[in-house]
LOVO-676236 format. One line per 2 residues: number of its first residue (from 1); their letters; for each residue x, y, z of C-alpha. Coordinates in pm, 1 decimal, padded with zeros to 6 digits. Layout:
REM LOVO-676236
NUM) A) X,Y,Z; ...
END
This chain:
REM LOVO-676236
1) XX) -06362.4,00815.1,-02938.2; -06117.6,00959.7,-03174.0
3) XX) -06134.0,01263.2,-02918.7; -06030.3,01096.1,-02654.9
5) XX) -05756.1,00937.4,-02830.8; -05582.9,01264.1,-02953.4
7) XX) -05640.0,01396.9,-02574.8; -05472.9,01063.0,-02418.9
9) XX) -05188.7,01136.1,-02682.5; -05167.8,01512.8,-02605.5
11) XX) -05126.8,01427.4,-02208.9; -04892.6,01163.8,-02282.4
13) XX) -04646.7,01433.6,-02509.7; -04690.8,01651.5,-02240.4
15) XX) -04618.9,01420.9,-01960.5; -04319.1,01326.0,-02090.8
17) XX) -04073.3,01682.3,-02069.1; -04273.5,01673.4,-01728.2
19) XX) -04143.1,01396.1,-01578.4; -03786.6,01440.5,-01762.9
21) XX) -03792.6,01775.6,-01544.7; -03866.2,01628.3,-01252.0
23) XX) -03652.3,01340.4,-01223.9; -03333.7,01558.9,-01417.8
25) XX) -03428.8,01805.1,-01095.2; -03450.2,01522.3,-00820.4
27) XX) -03111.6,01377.6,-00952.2; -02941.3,01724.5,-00952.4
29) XX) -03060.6,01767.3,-00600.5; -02961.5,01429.6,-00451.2
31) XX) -02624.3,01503.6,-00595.7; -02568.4,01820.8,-00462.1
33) XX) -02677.3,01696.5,-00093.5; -02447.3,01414.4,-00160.6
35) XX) -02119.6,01626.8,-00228.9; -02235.0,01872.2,00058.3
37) XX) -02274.5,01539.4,00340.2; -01947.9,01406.1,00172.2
39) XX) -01812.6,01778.4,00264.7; -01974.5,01775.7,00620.5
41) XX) -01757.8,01435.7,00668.4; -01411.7,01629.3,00605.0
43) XX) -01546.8,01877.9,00828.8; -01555.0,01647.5,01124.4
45) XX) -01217.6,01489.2,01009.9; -01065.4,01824.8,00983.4
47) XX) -01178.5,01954.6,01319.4; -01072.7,01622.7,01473.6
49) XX) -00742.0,01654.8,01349.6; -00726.2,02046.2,01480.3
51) XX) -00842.8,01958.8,01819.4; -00536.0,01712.7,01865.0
53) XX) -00277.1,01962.8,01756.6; -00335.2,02156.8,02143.2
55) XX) -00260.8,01808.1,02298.5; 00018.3,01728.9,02079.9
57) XX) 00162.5,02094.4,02141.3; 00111.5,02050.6,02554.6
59) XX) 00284.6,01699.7,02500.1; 00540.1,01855.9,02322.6
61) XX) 00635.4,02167.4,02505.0; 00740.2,01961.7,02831.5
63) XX) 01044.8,01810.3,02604.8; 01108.5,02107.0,02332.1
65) XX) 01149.4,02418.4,02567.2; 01386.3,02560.4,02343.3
67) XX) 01144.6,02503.9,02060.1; 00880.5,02816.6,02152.6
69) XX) 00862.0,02978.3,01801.5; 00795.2,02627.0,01638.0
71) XX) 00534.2,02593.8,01885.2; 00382.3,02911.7,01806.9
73) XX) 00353.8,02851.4,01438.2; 00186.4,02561.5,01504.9
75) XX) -00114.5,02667.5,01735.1; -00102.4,02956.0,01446.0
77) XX) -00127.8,02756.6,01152.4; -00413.4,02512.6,01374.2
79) XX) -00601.5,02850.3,01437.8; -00585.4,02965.9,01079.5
81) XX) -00707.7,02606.7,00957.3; -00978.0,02615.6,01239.2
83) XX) -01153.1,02944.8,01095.4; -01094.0,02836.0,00762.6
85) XX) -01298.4,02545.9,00799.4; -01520.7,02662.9,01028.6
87) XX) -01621.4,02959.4,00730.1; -01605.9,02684.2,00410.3
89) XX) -01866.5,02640.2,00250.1; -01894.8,02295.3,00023.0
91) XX) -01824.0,02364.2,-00328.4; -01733.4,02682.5,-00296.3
93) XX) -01463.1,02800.6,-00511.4; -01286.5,03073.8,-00260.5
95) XX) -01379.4,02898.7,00048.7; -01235.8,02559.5,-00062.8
97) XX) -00910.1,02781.7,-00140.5; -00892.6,02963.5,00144.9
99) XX) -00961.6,02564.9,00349.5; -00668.5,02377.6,00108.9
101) XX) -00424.5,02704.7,00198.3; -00453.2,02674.4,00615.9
103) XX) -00493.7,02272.6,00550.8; -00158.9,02272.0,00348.7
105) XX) 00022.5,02547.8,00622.4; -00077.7,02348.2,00921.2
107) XX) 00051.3,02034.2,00749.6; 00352.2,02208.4,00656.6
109) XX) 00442.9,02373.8,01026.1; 00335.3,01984.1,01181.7
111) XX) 00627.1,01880.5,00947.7; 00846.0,02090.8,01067.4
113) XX) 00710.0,02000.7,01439.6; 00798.1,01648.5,01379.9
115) XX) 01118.5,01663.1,01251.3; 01226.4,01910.6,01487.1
117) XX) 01100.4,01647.6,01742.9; 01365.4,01393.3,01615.6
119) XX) 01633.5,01585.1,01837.8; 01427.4,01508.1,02169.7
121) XX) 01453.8,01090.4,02213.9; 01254.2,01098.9,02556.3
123) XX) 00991.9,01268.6,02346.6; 00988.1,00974.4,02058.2
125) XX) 00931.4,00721.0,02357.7; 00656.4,00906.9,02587.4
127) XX) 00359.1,00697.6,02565.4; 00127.7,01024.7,02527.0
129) XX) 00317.1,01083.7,02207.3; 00273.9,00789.3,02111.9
131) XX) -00121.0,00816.7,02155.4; -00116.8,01111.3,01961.1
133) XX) 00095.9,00972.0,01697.5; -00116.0,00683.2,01648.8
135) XX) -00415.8,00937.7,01684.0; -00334.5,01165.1,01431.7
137) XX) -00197.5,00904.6,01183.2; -00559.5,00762.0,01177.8
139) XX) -00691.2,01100.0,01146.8; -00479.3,01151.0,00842.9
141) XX) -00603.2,00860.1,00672.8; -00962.0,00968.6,00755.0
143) XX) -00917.5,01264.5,00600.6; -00785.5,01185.5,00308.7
145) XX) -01038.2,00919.3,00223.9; -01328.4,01190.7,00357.7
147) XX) -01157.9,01417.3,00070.5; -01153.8,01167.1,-00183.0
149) XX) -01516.4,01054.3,-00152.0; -01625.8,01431.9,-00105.8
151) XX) -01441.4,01504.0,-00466.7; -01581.9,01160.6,-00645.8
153) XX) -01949.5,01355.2,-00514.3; -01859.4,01667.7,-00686.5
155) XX) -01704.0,01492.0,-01010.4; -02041.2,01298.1,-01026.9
157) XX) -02252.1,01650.6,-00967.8; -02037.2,01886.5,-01220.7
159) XX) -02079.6,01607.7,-01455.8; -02448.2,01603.3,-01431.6
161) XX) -02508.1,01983.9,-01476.9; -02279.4,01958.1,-01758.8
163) XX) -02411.0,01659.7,-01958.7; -02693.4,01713.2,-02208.5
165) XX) -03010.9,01700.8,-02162.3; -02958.1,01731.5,-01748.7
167) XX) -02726.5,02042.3,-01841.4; -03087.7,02217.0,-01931.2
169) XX) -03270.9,02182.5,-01654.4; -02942.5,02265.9,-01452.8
171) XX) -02928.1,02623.3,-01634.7; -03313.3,02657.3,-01552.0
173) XX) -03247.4,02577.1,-01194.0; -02917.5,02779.7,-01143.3
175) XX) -02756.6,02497.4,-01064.4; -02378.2,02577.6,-01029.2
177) XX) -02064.9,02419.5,-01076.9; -01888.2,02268.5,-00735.5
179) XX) -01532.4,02288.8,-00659.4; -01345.2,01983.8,-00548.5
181) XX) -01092.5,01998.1,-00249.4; -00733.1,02048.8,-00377.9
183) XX) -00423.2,02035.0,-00264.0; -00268.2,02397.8,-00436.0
185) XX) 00069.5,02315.4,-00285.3; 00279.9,02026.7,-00445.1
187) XX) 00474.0,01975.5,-00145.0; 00189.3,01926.4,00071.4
189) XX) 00041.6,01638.9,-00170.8; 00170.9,01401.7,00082.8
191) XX) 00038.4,01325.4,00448.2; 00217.0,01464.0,00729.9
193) XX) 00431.2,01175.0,00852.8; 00326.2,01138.0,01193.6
195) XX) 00699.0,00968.0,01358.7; 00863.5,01015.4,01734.4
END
């Protein structure tokens, strides 16, 4: 009986790191997928707000014919962003780098876009402008709450590969730090004001 016992007891001290393991590993995992869907949701933010800058351009170029070079910078700075997020990969220190610096250079050459617009008042009342205004305005917000919820995922992930005892079984698993999406520009902390 007493053999039994110290067997029930040695299974039981055993089981325990076991299932710390596993669950530690499960949570790690379900974190990472978490930060990487809440990545995959700027994604489709990012390339709905690059597929409107064409349409904003061809509504544009009608009114701002003298206005070719801004033009150009823009489908420039759209293409740049396009392959930048097309090659990011979530958490990913250089790609998320290489995604905030063609984010922030499209938002800065749609800036300029816009207030160059200001000079064309048939342009600020054109109802296709005004689609697109309202379009990319709701864009805008989209993506910044898709950013914010895809950095609260990586916060929550970095902090569990960091915290004891989780940090362990992290190291074991080559679990690796994620980087969140940040704005390296000041000026470009702000949304592009979207106004005709």
């Amino acid at each position: 009986m007493s053999t039994i016992v110290t067997l029930l007891v040695a299974l039981v001290v055993l089981a325990i790191p076991v299932i710390f393991v596993v669950g530690a590993y499960n949570g790690l995992v379900k974190l990472r997928n978490r930060y990487r869907n809440a990545f995959a949701q700027i994604d489709v933010q990012l390339k709905r707000r690059y597929d409107l800058v064409p349409n904003l351009v061809e509504a544009v170029r009608a009114f701002m014919q003298h206005e070719r070079e801004t033009l150009e910078a823009v489908i420039q700075a759209r293409n740049a962003a396009a392959s930048a997020r097309e090659s990011a990969v979530a958490g990913d220190a250089e790609s998320m780098k290489r995604l905030a610096s063609a984010d922030s250079g499209l938002g800065g050459v749609l800036g300029r876009l816009f207030a160059v617009s200001e000079a064309y008042p048939e342009l600020r009342s054109n109802q296709n402008m005004l689609n697109l205004q309202e379009e990319l305005t709701s864009t805008e917000s989209k993506v910044s709450f898709a950013r914010q919820a895809y950095n609260d995922s990586v916060m929550a992930y970095n902090n569990k590969i960091e915290m004891f005892p989780s940090n362990l079984v992290a190291g074991i698993f080559n679990f690796a730090a994620a980087t969140p999406f940040e704005i390296t520009d000041d000026s470009q902390r702000e949304a592009v004001k979207v106004k005709f």
